[in-house]
C-alpha positions in Angstrom: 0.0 0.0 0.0 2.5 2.2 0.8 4.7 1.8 -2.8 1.4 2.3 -4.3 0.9 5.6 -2.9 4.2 6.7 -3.5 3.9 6.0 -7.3 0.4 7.9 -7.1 2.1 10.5 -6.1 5.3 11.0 -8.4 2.8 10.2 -11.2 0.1 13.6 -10.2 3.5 15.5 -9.6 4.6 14.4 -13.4 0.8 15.0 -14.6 1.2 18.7 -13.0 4.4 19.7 -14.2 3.3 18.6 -18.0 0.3 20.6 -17.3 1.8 23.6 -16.2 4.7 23.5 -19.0 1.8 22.9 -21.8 -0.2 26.5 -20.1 3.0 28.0 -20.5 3.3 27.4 -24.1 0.0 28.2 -25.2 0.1 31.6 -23.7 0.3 34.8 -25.8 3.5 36.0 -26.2 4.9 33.3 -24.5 8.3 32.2 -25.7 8.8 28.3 -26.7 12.0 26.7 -24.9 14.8 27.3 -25.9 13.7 30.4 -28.1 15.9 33.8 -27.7 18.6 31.9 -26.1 21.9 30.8 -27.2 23.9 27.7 -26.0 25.7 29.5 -23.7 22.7 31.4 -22.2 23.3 35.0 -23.3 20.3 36.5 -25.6 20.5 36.3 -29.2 19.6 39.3 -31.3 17.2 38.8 -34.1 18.9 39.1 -38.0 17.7 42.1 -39.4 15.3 41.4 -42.2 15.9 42.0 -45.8 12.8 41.3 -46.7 10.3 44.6 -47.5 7.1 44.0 -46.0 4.5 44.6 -48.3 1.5 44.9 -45.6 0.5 48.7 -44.2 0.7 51.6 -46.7 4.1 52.5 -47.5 5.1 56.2 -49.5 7.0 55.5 -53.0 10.3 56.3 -53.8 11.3 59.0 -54.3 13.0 58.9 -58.1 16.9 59.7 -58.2 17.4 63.1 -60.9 17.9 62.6 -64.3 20.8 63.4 -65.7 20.8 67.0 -67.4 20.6 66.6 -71.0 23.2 67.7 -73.6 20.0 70.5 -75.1 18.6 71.3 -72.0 18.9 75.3 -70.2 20.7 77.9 -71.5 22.5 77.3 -75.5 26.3 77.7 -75.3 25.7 80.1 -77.9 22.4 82.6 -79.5 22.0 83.2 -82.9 20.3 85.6 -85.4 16.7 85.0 -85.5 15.0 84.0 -88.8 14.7 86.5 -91.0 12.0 84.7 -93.0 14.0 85.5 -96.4 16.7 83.2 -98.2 19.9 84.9 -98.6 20.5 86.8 -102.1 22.0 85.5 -104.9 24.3 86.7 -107.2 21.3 87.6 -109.8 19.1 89.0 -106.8 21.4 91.8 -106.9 22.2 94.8 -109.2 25.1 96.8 -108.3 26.2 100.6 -109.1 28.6 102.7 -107.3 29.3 106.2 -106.5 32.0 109.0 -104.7 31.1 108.8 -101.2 30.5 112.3 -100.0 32.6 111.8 -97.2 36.3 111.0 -98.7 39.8 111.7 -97.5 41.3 114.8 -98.1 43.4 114.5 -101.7 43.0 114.6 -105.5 41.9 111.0 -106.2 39.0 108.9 -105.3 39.1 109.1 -101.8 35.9 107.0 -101.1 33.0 105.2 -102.8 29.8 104.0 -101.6 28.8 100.8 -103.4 24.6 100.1 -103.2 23.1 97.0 -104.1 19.4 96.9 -105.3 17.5 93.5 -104.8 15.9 93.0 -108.5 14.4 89.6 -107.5 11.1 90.0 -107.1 11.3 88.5 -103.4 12.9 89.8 -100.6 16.8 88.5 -99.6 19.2 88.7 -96.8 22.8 89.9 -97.2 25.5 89.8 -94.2 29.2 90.7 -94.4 31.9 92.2 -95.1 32.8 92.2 -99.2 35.8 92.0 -101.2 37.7 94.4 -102.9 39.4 94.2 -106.9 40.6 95.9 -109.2 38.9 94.4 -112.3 41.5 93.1 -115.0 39.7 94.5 -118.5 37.3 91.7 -118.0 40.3 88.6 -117.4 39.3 87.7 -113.9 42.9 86.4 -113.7 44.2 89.5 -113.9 41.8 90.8 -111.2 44.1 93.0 -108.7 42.9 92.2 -105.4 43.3 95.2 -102.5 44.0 94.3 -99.0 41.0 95.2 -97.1 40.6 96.2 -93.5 36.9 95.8 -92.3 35.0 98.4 -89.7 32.4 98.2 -87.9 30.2 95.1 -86.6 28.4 92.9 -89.2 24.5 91.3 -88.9 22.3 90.1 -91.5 20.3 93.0 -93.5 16.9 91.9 -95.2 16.7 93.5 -98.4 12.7 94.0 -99.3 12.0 93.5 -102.7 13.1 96.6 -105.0 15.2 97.6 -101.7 18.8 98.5 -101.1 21.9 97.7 -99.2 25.1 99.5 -99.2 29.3 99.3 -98.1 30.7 102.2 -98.4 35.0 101.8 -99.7 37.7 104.2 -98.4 41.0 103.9 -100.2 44.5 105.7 -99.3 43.9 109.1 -101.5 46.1 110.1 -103.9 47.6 113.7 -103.4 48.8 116.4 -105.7 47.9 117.4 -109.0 48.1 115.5 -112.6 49.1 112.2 -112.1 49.4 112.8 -108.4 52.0 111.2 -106.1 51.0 108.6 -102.9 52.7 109.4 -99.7 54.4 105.7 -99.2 56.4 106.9 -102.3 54.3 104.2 -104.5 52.9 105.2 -107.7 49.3 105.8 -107.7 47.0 102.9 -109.5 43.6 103.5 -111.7 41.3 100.7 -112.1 37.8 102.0 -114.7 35.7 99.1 -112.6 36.5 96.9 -109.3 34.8 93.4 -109.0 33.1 93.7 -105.3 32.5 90.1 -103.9 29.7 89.8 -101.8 29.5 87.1 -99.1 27.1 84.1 -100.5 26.0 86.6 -103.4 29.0 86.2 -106.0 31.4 88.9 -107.2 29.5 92.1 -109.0 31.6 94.3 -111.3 31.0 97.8 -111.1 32.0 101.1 -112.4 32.3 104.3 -111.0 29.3 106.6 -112.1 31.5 109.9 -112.3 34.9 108.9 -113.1 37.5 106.3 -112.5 38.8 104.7 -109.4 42.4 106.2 -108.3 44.3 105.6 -104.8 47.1 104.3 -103.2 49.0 101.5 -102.0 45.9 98.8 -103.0 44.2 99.2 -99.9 41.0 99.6 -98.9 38.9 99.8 -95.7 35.1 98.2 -96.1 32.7 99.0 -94.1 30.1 95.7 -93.3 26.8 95.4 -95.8 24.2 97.9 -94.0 20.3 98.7 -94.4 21.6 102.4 -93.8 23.1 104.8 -96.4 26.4 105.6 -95.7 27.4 109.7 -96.7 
């Protein structure tokens, strides 16, 4: 009798302690055995997830900044606005020329104001500075050409229909009378026409309207193509 109630009693104690584990296990939050707990009893910290929970509402990205493109802001550079007119051709334009009244003191030439009309029918731009020849008796190989020095600043003129553009030429003036003398000590040079080249518009020869063209040294200084009548 008395074994018997010893192993009644070890066997409730066993019954209890299962119980009592098994209440522990089922509660919330409770932590199974073992859990949180490394072999040598100091806590473990959880990994940090690299996972991206897709419960809850979560903002979007924010997008990383394009890279500035090659055309974007400011150009490197402006340029003329459109004029709405082609540039002039070499048949758009009829040239003629004329003593500037404004000319260096001295016997020869002194200055001439050449003035193109625009006979197209349509107006044209022209822009520039042009170039300067004594014409060779109609052999463009024997064209003379004068070095030319350019003043002022240059921008493209539109030239209406029936309108005009002009460059006015001032040459080193002869002095004295008769054949004259130059001042460099070279002899002074006559040409009846000069062949004017103007930029994208070909090379127009023209002839004084009251006389012939006399000055020194083959030089020239050219004012740029204007929409404004030089004196």
């Amino acid at each position: 009798m008395y074994g018997i109630g010893i192993r009644r009693v070890a066997t409730a104690m066993v019954t209890a302690s299962a119980a009592t584990l098994l209440m522990t296990a089922c509660q919330p939050g409770g932590t199974p055995a073992g859990a949180g707990s490394s072999p040598s009893g100091a806590p473990v910290k959880p990994a940090a997830s690299t996972s991206t929970s897709t419960s809850g509402s979560t903002s979007p990205s924010t997008p990383s900044t394009p890279a500035a493109s090659a055309t974007s802001g400011s150009p490197a550079h402006t340029t003329t606005p459109s004029t709405g007119a082609k540039a002039c051709g070499l048949p758009d334009l009829k040239a003629s020329m004329y003593q500037a009244a404004v000319r260096p003191d001295g016997t020869g030439t002194g200055a001439a104001i050449v003035e193109f009309t625009n006979v197209s029918g349509k107006a044209c731009t022209v822009q520039g500075y042009p170039t300067v020849a004594g014409a060779g008796n109609g052999s463009p190989e024997k064209n003379r050409p004068l070095k030319v020095t350019t003043t002022g600043g240059a921008s493209t003129v539109k030239v209406a229909a029936g309108g005009k553009a002009w460059t006015k030429l001032t040459f080193v003036q002869v002095q004295g009378e008769a054949d004259g003398y130059c001042k460099s000590g070279a002899t002074p040079a006559s040409y009846p026409t000069l062949v004017v080249g103007v930029p994208g518009a070909g090379a127009h020869q023209v002839a004084l309207t009251d006389g012939v063209i006399a000055e020194c040294d083959d030089k020239v200084t050219v004012t740029a193509l204007s929409a404004a009548k030089p004196s």
